[in-house]
N, CA, C and O atoms as a MOPAC input file, in Angstrom:
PM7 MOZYME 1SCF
protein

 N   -221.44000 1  -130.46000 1  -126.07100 1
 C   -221.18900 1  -129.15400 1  -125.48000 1
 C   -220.24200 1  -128.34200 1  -126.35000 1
 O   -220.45300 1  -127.16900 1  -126.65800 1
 N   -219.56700 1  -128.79500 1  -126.58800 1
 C   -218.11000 1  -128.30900 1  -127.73200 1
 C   -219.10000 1  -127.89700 1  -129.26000 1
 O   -218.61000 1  -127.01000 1  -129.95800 1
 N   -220.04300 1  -128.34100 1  -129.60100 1
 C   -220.29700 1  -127.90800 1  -130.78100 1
 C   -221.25900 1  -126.60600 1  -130.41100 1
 O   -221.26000 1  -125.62700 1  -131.15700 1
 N   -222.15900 1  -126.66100 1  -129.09700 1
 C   -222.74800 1  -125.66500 1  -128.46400 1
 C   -222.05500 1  -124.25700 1  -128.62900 1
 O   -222.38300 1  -123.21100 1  -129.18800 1
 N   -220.89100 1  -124.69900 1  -127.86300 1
 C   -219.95900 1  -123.76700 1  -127.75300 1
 C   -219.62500 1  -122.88500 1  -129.04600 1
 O   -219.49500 1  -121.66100 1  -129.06700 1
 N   -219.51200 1  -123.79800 1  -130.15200 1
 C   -218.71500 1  -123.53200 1  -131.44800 1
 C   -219.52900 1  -122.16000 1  -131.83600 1
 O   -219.18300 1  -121.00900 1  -132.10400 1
 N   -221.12000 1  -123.04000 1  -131.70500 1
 C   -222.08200 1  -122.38600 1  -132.51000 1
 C   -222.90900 1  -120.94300 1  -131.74300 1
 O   -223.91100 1  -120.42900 1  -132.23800 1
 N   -222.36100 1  -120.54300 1  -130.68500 1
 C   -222.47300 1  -119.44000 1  -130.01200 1
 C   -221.23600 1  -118.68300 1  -130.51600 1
 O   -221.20500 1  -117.52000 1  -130.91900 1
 N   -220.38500 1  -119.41900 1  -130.43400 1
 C   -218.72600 1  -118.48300 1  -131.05800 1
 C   -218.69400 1  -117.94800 1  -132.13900 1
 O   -218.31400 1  -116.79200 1  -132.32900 1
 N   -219.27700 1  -119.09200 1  -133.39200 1
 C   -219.35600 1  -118.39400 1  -134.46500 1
 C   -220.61400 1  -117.03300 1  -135.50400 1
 O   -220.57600 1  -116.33100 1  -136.51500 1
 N   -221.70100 1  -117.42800 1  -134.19900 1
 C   -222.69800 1  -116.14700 1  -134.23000 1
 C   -221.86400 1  -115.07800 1  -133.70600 1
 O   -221.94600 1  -113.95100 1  -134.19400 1
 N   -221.11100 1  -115.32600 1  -132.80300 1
 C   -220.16600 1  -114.04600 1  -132.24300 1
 C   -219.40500 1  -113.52600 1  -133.56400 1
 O   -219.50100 1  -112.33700 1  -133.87000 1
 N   -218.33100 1  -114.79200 1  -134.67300 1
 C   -217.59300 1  -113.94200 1  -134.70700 1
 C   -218.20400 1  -113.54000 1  -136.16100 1
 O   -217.75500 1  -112.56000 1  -136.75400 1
 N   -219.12100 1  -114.24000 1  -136.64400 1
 C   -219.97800 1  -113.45400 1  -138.11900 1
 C   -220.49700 1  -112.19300 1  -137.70600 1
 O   -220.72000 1  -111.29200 1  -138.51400 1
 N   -220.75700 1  -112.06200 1  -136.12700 1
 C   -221.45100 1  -110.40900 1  -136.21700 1
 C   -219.80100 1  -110.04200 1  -136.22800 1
 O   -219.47700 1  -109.02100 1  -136.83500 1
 N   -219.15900 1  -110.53400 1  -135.82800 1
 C   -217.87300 1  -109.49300 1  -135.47400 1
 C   -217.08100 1  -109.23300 1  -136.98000 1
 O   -216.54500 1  -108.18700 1  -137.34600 1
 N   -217.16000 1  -110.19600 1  -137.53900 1
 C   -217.04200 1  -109.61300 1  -139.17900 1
 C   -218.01200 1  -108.91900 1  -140.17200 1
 O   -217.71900 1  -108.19800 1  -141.12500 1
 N   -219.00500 1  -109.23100 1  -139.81100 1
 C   -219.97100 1  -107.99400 1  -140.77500 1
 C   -219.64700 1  -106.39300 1  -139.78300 1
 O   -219.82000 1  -105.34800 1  -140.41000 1
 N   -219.31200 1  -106.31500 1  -138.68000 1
 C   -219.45900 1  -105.13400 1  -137.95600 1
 C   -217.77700 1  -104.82200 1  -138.75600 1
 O   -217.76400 1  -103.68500 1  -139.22800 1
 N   -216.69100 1  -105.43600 1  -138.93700 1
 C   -215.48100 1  -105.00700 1  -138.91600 1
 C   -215.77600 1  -104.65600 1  -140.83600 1
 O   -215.43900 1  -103.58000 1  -141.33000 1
 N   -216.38000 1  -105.68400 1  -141.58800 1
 C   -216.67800 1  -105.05900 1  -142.87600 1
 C   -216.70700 1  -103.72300 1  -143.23600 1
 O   -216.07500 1  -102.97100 1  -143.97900 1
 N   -217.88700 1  -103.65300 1  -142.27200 1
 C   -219.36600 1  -102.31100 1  -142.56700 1
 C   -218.52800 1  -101.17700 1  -142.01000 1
 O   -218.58300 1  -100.14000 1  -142.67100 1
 N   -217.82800 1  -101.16500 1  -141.02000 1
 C   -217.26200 1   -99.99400 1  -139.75000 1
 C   -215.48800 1   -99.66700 1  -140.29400 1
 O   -214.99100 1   -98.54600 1  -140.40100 1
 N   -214.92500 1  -100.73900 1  -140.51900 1
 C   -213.90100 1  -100.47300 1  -140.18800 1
 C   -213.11200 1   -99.73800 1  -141.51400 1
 O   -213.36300 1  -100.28400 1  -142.58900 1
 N   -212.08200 1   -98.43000 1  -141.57600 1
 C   -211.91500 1   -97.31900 1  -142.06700 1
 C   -210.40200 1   -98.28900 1  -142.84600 1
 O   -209.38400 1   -98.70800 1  -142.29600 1
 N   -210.80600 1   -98.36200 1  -144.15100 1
 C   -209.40100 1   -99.12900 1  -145.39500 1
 C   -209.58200 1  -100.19600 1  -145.10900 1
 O   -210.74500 1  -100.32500 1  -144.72700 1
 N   -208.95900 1  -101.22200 1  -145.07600 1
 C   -208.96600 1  -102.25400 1  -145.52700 1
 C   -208.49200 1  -102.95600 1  -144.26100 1
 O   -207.37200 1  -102.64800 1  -143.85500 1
 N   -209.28200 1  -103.96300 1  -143.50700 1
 C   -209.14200 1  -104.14800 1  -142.14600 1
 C   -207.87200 1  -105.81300 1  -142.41200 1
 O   -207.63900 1  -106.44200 1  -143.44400 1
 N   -207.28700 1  -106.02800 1  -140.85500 1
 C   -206.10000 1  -106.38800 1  -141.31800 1
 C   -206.57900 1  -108.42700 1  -141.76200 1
 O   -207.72200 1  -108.77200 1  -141.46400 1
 N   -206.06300 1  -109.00800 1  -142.11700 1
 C   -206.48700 1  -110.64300 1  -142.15600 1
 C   -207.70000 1  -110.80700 1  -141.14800 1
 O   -208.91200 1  -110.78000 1  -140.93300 1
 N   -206.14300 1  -111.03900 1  -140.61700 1
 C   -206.61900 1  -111.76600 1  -138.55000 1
 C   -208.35600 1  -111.26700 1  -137.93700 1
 O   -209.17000 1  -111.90600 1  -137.27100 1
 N   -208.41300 1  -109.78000 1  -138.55300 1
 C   -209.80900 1  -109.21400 1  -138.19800 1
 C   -211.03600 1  -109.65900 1  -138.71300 1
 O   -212.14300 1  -109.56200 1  -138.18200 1
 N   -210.64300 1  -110.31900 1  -140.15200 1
 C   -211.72100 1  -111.34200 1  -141.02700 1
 C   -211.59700 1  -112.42800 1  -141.09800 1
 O   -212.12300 1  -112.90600 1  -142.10300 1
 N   -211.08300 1  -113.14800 1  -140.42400 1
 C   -210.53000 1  -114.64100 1  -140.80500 1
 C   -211.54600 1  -115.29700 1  -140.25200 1
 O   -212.21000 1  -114.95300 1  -139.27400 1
 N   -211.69400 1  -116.68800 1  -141.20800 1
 C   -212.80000 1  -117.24600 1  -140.64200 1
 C   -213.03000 1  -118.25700 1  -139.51500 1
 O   -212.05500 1  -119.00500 1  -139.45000 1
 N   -213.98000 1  -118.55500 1  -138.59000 1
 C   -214.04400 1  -119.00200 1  -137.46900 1
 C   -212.62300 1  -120.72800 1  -137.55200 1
 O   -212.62900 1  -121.66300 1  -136.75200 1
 N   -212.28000 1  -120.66700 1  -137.97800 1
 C   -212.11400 1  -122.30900 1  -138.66600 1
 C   -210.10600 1  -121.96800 1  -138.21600 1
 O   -209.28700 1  -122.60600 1  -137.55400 1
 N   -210.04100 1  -120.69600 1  -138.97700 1
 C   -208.78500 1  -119.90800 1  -138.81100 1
 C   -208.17500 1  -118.98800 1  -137.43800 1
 O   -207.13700 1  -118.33700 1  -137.31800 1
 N   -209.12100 1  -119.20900 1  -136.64200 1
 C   -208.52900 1  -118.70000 1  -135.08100 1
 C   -207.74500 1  -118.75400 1  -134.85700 1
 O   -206.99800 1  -118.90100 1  -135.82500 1
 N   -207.00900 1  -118.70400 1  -133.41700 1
 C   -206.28000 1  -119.62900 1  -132.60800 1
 C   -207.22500 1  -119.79100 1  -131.28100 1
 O   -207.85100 1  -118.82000 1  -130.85600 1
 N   -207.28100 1  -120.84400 1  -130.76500 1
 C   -208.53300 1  -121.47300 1  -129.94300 1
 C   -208.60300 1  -120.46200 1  -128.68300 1
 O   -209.72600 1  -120.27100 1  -128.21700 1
 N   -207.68300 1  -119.90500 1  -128.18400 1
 C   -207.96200 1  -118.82200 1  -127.23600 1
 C   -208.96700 1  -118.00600 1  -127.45200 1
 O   -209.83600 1  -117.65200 1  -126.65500 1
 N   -208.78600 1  -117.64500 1  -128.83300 1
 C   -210.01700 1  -116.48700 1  -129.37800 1
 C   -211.07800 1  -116.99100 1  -129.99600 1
 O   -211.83300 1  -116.09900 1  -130.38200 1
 N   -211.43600 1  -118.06800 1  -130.24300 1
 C   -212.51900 1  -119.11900 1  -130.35500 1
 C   -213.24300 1  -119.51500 1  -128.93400 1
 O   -214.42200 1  -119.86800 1  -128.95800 1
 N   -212.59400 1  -119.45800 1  -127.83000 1
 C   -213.30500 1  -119.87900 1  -126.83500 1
 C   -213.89100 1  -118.68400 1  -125.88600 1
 O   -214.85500 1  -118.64700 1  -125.12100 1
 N   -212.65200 1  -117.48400 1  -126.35200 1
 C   -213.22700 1  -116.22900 1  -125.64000 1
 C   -214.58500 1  -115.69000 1  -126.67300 1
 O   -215.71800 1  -115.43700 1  -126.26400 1
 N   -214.33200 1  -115.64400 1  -127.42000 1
 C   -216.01900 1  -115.17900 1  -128.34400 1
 C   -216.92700 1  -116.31200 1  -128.00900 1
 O   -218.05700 1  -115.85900 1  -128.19000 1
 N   -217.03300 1  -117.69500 1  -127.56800 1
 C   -218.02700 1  -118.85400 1  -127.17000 1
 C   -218.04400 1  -118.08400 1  -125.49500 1
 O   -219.07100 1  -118.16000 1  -124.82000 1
 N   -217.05300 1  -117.51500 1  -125.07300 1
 C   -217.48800 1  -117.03200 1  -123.50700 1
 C   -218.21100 1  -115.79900 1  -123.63300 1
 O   -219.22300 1  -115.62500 1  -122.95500 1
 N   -217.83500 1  -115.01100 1  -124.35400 1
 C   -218.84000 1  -114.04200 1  -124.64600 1
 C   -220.62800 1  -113.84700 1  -125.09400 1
 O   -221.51900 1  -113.14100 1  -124.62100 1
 N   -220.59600 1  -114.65100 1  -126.00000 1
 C   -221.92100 1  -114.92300 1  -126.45600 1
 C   -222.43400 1  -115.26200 1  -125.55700 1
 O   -223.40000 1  -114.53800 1  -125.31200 1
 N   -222.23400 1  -116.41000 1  -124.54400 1
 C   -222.99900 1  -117.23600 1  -123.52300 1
 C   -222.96100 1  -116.04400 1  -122.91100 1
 O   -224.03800 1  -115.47900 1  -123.09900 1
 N   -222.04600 1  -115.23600 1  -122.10900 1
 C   -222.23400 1  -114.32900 1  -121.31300 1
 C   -223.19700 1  -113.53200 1  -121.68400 1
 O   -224.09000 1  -113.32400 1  -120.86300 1
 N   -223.26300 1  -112.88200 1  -123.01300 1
 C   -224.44300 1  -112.00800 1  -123.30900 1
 C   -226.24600 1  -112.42100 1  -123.22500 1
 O   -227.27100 1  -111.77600 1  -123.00200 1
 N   -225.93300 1  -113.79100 1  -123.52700 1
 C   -227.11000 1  -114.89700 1  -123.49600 1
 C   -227.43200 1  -114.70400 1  -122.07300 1
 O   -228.58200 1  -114.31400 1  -121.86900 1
 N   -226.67400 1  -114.88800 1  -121.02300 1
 C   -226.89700 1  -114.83400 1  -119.93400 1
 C   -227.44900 1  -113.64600 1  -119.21700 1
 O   -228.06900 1  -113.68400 1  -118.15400 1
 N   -227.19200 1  -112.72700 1  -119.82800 1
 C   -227.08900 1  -111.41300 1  -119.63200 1
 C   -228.94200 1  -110.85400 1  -119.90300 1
 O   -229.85100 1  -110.35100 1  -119.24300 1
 N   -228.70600 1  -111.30700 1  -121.19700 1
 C   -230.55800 1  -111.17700 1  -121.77300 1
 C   -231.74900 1  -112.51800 1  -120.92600 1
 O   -232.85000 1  -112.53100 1  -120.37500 1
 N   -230.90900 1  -113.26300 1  -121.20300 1
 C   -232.32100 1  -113.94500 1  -120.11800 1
 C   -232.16100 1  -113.32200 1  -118.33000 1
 O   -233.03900 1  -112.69600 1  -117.73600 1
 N   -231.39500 1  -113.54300 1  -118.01300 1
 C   -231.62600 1  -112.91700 1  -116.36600 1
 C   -232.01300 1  -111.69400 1  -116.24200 1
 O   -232.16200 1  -111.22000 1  -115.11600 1
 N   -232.30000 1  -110.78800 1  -117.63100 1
 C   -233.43400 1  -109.46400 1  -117.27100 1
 C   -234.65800 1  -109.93500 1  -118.14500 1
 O   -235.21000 1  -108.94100 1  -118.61800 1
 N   -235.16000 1  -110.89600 1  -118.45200 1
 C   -236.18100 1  -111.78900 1  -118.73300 1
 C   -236.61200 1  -110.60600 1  -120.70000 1
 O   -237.55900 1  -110.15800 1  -121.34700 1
 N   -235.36700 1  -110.68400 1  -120.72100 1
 C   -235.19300 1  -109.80600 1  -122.34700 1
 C   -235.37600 1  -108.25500 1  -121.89900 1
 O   -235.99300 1  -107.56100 1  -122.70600 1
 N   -235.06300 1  -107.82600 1  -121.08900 1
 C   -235.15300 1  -106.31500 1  -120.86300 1
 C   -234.34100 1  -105.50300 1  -121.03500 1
 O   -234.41400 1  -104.30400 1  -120.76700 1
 N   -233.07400 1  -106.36100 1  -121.72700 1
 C   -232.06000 1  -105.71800 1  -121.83300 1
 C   -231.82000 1  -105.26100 1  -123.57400 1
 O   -230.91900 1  -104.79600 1  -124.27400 1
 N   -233.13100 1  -105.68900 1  -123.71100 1
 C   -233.78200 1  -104.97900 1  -125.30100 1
 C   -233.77300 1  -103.47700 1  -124.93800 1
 O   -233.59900 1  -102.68100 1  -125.86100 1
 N   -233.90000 1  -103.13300 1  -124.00000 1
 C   -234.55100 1  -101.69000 1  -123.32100 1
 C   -233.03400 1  -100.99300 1  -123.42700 1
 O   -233.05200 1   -99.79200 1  -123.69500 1
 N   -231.56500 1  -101.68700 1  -123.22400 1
 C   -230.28800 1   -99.98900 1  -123.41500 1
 C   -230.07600 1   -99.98000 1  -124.68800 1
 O   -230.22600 1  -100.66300 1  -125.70100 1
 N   -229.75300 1   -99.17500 1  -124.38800 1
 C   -229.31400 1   -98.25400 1  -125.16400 1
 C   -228.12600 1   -98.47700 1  -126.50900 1
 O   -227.02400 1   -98.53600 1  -125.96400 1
 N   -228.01500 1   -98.57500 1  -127.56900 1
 C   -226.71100 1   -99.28700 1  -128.38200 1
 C   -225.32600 1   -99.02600 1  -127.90700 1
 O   -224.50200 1   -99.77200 1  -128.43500 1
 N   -224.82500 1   -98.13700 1  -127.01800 1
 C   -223.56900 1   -97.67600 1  -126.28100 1
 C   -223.74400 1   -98.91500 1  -125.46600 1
 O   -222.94400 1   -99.82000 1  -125.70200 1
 N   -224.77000 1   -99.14000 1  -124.43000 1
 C   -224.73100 1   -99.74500 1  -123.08500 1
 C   -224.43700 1  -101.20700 1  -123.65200 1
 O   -223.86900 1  -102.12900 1  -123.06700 1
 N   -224.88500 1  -101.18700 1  -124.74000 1
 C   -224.93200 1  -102.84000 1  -125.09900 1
 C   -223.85800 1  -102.98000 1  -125.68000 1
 O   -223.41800 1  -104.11300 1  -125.48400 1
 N   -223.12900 1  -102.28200 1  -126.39400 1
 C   -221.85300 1  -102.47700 1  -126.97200 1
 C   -220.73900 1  -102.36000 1  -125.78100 1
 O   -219.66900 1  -102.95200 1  -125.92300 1
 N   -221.05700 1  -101.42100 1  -124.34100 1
 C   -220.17600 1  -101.59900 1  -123.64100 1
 C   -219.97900 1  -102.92200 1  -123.12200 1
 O   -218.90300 1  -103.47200 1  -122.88800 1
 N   -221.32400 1  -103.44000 1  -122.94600 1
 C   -221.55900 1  -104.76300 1  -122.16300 1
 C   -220.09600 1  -105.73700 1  -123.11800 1
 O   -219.01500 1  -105.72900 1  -122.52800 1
 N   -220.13500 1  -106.23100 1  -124.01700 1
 C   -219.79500 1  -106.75000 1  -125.02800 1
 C   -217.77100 1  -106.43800 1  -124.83100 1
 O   -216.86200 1  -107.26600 1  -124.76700 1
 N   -217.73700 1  -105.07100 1  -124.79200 1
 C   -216.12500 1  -104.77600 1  -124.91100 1
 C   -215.79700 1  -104.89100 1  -123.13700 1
 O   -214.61300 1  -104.82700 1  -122.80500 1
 N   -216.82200 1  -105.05200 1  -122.08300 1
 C   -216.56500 1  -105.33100 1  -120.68500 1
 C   -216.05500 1  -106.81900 1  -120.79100 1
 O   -214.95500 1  -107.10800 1  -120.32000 1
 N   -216.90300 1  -107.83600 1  -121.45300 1
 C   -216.77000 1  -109.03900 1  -121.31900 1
 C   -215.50300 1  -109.60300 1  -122.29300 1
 O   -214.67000 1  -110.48900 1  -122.10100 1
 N   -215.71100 1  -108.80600 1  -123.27300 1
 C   -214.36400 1  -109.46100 1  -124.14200 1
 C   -212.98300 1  -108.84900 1  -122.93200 1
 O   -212.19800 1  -109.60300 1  -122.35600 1
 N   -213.00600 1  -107.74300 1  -122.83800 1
 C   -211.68800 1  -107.40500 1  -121.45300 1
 C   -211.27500 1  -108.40100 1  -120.77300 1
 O   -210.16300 1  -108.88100 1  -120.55000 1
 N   -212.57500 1  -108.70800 1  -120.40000 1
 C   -211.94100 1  -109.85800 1  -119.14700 1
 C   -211.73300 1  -111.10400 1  -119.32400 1
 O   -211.45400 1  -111.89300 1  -118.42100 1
 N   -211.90800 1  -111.49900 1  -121.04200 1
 C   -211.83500 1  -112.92600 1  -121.76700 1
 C   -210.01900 1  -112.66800 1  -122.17800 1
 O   -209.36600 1  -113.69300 1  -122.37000 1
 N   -209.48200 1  -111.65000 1  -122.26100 1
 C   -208.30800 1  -110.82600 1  -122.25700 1
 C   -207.34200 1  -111.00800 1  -121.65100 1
 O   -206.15500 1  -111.15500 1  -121.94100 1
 N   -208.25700 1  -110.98300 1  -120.21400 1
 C   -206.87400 1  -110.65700 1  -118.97400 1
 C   -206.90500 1  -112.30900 1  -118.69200 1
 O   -205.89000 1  -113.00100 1  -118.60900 1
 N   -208.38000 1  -112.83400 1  -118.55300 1
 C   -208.08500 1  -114.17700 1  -118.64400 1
 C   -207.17300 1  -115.29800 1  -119.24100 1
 O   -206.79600 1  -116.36200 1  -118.75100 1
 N   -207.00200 1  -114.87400 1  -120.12900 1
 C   -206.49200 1  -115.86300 1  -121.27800 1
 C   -204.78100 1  -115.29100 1  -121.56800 1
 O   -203.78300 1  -115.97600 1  -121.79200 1
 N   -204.89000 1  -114.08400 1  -121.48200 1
 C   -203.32400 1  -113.30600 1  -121.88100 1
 C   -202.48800 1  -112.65600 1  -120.99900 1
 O   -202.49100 1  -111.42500 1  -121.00600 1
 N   -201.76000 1  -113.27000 1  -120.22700 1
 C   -200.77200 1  -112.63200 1  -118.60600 1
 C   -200.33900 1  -111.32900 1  -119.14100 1
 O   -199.57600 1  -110.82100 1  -118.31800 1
 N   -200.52800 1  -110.45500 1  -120.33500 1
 C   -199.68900 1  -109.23700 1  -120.14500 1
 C   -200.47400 1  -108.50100 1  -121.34400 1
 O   -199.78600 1  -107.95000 1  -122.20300 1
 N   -201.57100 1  -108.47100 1  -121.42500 1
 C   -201.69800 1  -108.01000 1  -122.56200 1
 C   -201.64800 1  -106.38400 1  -123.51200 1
 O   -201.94300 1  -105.44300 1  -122.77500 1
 N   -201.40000 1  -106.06200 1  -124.64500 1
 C   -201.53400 1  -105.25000 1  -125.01000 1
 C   -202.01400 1  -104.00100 1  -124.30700 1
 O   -203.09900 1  -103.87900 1  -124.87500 1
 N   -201.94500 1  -102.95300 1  -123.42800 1
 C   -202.77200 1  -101.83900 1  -124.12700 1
 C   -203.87600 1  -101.71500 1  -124.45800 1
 O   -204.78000 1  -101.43100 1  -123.67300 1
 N   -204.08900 1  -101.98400 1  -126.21100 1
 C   -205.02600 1  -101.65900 1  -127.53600 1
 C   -206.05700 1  -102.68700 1  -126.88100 1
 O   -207.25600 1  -102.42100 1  -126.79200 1
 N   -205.51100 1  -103.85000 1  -126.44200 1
 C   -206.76100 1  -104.93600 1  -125.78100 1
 C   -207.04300 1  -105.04600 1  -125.00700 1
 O   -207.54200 1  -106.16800 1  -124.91900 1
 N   -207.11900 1  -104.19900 1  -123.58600 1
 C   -207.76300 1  -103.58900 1  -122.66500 1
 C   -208.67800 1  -102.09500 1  -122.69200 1
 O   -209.52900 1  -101.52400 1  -122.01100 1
 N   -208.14500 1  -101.95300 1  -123.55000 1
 C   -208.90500 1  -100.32200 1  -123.56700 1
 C   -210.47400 1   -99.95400 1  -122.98700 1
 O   -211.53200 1  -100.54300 1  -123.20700 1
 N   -210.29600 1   -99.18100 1  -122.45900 1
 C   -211.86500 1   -98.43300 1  -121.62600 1
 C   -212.92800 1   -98.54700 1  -123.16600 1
 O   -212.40100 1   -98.52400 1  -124.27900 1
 N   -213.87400 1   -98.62100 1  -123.05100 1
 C   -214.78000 1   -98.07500 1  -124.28700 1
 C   -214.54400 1   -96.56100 1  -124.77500 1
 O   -214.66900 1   -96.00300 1  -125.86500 1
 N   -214.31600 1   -96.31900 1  -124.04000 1
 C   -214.04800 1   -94.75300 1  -124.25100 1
 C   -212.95900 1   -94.21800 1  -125.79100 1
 O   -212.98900 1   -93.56200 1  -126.83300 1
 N   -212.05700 1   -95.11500 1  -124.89900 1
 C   -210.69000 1   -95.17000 1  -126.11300 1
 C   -210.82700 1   -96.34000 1  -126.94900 1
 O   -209.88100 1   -96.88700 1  -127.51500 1
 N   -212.13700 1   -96.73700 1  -127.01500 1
 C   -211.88400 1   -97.46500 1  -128.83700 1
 C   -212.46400 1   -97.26700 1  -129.65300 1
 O   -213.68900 1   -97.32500 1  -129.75000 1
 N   -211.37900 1   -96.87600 1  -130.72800 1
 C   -212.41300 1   -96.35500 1  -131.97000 1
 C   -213.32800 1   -96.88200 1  -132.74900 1
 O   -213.19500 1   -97.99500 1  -133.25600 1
 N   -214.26100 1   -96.19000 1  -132.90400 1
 C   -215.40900 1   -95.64000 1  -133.51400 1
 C   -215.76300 1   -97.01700 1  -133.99800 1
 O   -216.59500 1   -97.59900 1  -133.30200 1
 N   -215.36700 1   -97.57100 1  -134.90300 1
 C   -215.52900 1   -98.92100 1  -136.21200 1
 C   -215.81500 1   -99.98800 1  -135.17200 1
 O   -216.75000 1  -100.78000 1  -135.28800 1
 N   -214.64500 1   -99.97000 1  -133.75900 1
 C   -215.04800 1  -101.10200 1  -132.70400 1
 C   -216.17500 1  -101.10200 1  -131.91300 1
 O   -216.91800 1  -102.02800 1  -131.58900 1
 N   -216.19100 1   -99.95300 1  -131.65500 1
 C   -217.62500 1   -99.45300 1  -130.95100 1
 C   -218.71800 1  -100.16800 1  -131.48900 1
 O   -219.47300 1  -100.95700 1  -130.92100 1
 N   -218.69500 1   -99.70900 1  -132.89500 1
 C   -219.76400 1   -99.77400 1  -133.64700 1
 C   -220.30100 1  -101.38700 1  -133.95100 1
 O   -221.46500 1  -101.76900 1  -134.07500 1
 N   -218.99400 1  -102.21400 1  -134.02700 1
 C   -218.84800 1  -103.76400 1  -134.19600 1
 C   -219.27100 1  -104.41800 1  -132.63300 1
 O   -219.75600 1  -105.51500 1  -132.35500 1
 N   -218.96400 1  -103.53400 1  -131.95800 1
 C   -219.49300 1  -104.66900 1  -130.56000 1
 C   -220.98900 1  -104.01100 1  -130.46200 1
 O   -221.49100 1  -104.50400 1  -129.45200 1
 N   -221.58600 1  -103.43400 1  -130.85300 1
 C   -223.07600 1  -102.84500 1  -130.48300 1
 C   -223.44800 1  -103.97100 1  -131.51000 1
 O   -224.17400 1  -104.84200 1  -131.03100 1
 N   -223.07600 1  -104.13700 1  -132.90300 1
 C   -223.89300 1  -105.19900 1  -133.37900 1
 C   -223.61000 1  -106.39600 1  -133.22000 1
 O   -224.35700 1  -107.19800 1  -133.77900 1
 N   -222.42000 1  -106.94700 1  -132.39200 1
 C   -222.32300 1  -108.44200 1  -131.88100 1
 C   -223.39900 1  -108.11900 1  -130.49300 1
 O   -223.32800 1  -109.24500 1  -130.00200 1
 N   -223.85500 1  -107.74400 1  -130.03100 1
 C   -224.92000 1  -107.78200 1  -128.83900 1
 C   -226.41500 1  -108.19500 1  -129.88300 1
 O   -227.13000 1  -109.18700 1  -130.02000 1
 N   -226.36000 1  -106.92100 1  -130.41900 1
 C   -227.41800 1  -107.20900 1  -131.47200 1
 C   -227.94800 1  -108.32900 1  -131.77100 1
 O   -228.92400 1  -109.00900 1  -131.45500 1
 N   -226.92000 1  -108.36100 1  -132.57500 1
 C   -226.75200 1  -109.99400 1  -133.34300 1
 C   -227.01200 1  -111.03300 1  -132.53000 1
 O   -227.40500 1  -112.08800 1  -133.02700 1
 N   -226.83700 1  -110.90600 1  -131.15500 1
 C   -226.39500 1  -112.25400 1  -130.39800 1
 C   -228.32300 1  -112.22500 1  -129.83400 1
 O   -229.00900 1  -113.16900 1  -129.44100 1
 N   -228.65200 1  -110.94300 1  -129.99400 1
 C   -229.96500 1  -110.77600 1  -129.17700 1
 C   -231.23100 1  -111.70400 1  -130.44600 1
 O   -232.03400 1  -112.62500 1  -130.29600 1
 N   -230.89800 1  -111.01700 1  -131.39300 1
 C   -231.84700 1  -111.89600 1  -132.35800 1
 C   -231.24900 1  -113.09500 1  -132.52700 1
 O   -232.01300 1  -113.59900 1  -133.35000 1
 N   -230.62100 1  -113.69800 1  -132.37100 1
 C   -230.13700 1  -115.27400 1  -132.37300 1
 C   -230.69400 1  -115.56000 1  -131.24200 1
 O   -231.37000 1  -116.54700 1  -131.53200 1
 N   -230.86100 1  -115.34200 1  -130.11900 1
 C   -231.32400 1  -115.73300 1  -129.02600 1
 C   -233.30000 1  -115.71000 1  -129.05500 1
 O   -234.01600 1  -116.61300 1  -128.62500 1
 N   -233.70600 1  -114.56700 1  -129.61000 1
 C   -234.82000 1  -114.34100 1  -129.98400 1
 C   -235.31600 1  -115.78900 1  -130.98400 1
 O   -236.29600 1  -116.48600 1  -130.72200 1
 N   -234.67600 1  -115.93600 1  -131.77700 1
 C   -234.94900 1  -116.86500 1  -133.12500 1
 C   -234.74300 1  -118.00000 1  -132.71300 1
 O   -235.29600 1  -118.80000 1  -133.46900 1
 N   -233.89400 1  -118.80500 1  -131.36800 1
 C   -233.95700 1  -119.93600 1  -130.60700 1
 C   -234.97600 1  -120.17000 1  -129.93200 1
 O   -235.43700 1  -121.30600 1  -129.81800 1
 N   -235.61600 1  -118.85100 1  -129.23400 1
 C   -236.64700 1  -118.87100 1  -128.35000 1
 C   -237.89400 1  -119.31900 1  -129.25800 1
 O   -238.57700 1  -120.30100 1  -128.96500 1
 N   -238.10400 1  -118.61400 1  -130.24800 1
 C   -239.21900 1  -118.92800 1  -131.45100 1
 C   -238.89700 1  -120.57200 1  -131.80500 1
 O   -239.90100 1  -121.19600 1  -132.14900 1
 N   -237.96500 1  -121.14000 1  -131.77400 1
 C   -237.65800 1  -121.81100 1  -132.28800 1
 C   -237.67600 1  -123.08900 1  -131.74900 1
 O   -237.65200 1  -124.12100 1  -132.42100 1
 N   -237.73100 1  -123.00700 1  -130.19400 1
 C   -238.25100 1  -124.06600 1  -129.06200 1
 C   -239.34100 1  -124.07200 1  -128.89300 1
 O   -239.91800 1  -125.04900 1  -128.41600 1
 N   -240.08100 1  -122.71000 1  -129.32200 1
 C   -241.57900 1  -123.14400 1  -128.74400 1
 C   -242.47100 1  -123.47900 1  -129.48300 1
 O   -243.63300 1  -123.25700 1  -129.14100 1
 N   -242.14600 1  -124.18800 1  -130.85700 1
 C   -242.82800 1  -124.71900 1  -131.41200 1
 C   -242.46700 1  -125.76000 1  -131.43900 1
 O   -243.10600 1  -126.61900 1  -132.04600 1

């Protein structure tokens, strides 16, 4: 189960570093690229809760959730990391609660392609059992 876990986390956090690459404005800080290996396990287990959540998310509309919109799906994504947030951190930041509304642009843009990302990984498992 633990390597399950790993390997949903780290599809999470490779989209979450190609999105922070591609999006994010100068030179983004360590901690934002560091590799899955370099966490601290709070944020290793909240990106393994996320992915599953999104997984969960796409099969219980039997993949229909191919159908929103790149906002809706990136909100989905900064809803679930929130509450991996309040879960895990008794006081947190501000900057790590924020509405979608108030996060900029580069984050936006990085959680629409961790949905993405998580959707064709899920797609490419499905192909991938039924043979």
């Amino acid at each position: 189960m633990s390597s399950d876990n790993d390997h949903g986390g780290k599809v999470f956090r490779e989209a979450w570093i190609t999105g922070v690459t591609n999006h994010y404005p100068g030179t983004p800080k360590d901690s934002y690229i560091a590799p899955w290996e370099s966490m601290p396990e709070w944020e290793r287990a909240s990106a393994a809760a996320v992915y599953g959540q999104v997984v969960d998310f796409i099969q219980a509309t039997n993949g229909a959730a191919a159908r929103l919109s790149p906002e809706l799906k990136g909100q989905f994504v900064a809803i679930c990391w929130i509450g991996q947030i309040y879960a895990r951190i008794p006081d947190p930041k501000p900057g790590y609660v924020a509405p979608w509304n108030e996060l900029p642009e580069w984050q936006q843009r990085t959680d629409i392609g961790i949905f993405e990302a998580i959707e064709r990984h899920q797609v490419a498992e499905e192909v991938g059992t039924a043979g």
